[in-house]
C-alpha positions as CSV (number, residue, x, y, z in Angstrom):
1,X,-131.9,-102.8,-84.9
2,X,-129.8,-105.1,-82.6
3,X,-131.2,-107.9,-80.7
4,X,-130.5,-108.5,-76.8
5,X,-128.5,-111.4,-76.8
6,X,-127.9,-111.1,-73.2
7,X,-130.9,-113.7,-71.6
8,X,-129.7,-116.5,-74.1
9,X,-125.5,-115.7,-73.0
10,X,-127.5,-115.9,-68.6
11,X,-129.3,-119.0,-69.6
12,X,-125.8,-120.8,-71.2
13,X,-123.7,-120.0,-68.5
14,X,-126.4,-121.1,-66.1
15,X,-126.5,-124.9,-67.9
16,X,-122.6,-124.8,-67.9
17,X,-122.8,-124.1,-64.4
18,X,-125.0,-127.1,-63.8
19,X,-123.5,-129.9,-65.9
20,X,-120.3,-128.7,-63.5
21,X,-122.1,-129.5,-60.4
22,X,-123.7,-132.6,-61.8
23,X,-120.1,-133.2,-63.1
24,X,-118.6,-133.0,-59.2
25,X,-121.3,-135.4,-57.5
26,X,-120.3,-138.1,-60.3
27,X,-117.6,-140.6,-58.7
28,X,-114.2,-140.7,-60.4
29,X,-111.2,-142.5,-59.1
30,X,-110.7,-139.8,-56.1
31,X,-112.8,-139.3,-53.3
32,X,-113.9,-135.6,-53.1
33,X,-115.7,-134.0,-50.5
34,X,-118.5,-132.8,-53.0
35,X,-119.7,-136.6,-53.6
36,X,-121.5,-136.1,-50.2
37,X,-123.2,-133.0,-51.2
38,X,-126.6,-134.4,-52.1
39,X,-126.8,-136.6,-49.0
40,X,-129.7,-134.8,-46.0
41,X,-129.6,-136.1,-42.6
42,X,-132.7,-136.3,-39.9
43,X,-131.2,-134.0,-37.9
44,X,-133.2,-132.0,-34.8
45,X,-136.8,-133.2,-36.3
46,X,-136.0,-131.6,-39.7
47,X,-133.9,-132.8,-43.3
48,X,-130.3,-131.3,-43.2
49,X,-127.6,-131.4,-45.7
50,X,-124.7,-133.9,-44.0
51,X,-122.0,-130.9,-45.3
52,X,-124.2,-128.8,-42.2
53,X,-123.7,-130.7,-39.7
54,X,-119.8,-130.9,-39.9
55,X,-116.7,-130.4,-41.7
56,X,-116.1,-133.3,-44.9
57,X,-112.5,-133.6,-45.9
58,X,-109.9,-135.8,-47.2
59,X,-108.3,-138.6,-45.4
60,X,-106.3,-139.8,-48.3
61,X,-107.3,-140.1,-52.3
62,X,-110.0,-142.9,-51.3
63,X,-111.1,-142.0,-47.9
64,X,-113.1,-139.2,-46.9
65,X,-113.7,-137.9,-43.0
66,X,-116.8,-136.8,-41.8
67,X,-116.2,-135.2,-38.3
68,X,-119.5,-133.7,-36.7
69,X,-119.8,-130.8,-34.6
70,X,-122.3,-132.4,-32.6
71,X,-121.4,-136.5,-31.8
72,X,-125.4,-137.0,-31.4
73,X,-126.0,-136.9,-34.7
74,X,-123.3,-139.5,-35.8
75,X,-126.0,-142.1,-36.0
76,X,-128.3,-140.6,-38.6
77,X,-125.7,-139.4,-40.1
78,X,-124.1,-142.5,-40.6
79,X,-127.8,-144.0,-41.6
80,X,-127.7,-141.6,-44.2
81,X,-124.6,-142.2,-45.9
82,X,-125.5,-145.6,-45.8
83,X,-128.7,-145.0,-47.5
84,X,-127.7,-142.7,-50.3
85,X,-126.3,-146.3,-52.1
86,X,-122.7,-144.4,-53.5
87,X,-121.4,-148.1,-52.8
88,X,-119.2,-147.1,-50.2
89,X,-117.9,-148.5,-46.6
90,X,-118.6,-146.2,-43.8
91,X,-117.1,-146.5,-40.3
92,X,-117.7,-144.9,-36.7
93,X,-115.1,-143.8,-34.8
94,X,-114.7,-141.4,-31.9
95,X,-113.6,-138.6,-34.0
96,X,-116.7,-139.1,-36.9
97,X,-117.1,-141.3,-40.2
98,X,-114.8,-142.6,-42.3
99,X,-116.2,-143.2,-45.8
100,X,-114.1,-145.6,-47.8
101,X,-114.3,-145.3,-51.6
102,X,-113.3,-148.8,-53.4
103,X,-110.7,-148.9,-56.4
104,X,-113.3,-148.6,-59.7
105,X,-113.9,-151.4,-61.4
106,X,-113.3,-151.5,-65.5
107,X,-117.1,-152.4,-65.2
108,X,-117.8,-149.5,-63.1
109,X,-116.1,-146.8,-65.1
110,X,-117.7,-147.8,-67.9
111,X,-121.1,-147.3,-65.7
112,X,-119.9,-144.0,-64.4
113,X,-119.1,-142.6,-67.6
114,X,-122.3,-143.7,-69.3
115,X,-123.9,-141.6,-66.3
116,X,-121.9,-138.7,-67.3
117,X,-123.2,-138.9,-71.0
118,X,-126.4,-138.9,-69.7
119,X,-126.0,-135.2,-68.1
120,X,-124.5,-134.2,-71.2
121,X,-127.2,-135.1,-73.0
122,X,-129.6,-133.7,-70.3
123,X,-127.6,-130.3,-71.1
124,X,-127.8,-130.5,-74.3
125,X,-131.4,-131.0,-74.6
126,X,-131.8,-128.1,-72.5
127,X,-129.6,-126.0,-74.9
128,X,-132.1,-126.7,-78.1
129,X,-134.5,-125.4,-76.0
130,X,-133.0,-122.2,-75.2
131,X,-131.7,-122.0,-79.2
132,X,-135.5,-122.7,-80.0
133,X,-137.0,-119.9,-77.4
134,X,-134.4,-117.7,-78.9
135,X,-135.2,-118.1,-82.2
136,X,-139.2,-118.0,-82.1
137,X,-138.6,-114.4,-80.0
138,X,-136.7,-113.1,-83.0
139,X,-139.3,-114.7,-85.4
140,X,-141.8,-113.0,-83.3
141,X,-140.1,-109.6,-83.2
142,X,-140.1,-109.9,-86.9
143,X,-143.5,-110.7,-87.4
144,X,-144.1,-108.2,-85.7
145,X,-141.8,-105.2,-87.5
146,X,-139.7,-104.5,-85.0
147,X,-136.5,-105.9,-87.7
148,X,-136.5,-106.8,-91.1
149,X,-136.0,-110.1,-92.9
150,X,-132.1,-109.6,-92.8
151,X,-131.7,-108.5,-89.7
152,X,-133.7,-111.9,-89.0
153,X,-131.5,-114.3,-90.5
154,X,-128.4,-112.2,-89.2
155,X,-129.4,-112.8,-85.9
156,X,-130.2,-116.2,-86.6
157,X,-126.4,-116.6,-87.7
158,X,-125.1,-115.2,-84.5
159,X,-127.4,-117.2,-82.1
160,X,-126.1,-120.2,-83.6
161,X,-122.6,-119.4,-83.1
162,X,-123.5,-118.3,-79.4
163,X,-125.2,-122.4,-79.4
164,X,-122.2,-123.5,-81.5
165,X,-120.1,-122.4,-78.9
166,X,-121.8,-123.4,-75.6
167,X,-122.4,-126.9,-77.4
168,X,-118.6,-126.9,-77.3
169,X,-117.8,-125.8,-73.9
170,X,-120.1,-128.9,-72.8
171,X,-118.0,-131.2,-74.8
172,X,-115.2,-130.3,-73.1
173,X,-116.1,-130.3,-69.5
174,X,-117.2,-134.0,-70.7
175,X,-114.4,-134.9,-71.9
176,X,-112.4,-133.3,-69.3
177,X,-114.7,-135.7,-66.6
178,X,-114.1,-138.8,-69.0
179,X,-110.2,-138.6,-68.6
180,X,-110.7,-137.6,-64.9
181,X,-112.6,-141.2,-64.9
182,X,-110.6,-143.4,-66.9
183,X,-107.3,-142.1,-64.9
């Protein structure tokens, strides 16, 4: 009897892909496009996301460019970048936005990379679950006769090394965002 390992291996690489996303919208010392990726705009009487409406791109390591396709919408899209609170200075122009990142602050790393932690945590919660749903399926499949008490713990083994090593792989992306920070 072999148990299907495969939902728990979908689910893992579905939380690593997450804390990577999460990972991209948190602010490090460069100004990257994807830091406006959560940001929706009131644009023709419904919520759009600002990276929709135009092109975002880099000006220089602090600066970011918003240029619109359409030049009506500059003003709610400037609204909106105002109102998303990322503690940046925005400016019109004729060509689109400039969003101006300030250097980080000591005080504001430390900030930033609590926040980080946080979604690490937030992961990591997440991954007990999975290891818990995991476990009560092959508890249940046992109950149930479908393996025996050996096969049980044998599984048990090799669902913890499949946690072990995801618990791992989020260490490392944090880490990987802490240096990214502190640079």
């Amino acid at each position: 009897m072999n148990y299907d390992f495969g939902t728990l291996k979908k689910k893992v690489k579905d939380l690593e892909e997450w804390l990577k996303k999460e990972q991209t919208q948190i602010r490090t010392g460069r100004a990257t496009p994807a830091l406006l990726d959560g940001i929706t705009v009131d644009a023709y009487g419904s919520p759009m996301p600002l990276n929709q409406l135009g092109s975002l791109s880099n000006e220089d390591p602090r600066t970011l460019r918003v240029t619109l396709w359409d030049l009506s919408q500059l003003k709610q899209a400037e609204k909106a970048i105002v109102a998303a609170n990322l503690g940046v200075a925005v400016a019109v122009d004729d060509k689109g936005i400039r969003v101006s990142f300030p250097e980080l602050t000591s005080e504001r790393r430390q900030m930033v990379i609590k926040l980080a932690k946080e979604k690490l945590e937030q992961a990591r919660i997440t991954l007990r679950k999975i290891r818990e749903d995991v476990w009560a399926d092959i508890q249940t499949k046992e109950k149930e006769g479908g393996m025996g008490e050996d096969d049980k713990f044998r599984f048990k083994e090799e669902m913890e090394k499949h946690i072990k090593d995801a618990n791992n792989i989020l260490d490392d992306l944090h880490e990987r965002k802490e240096k990214e920070i502190m640079a």
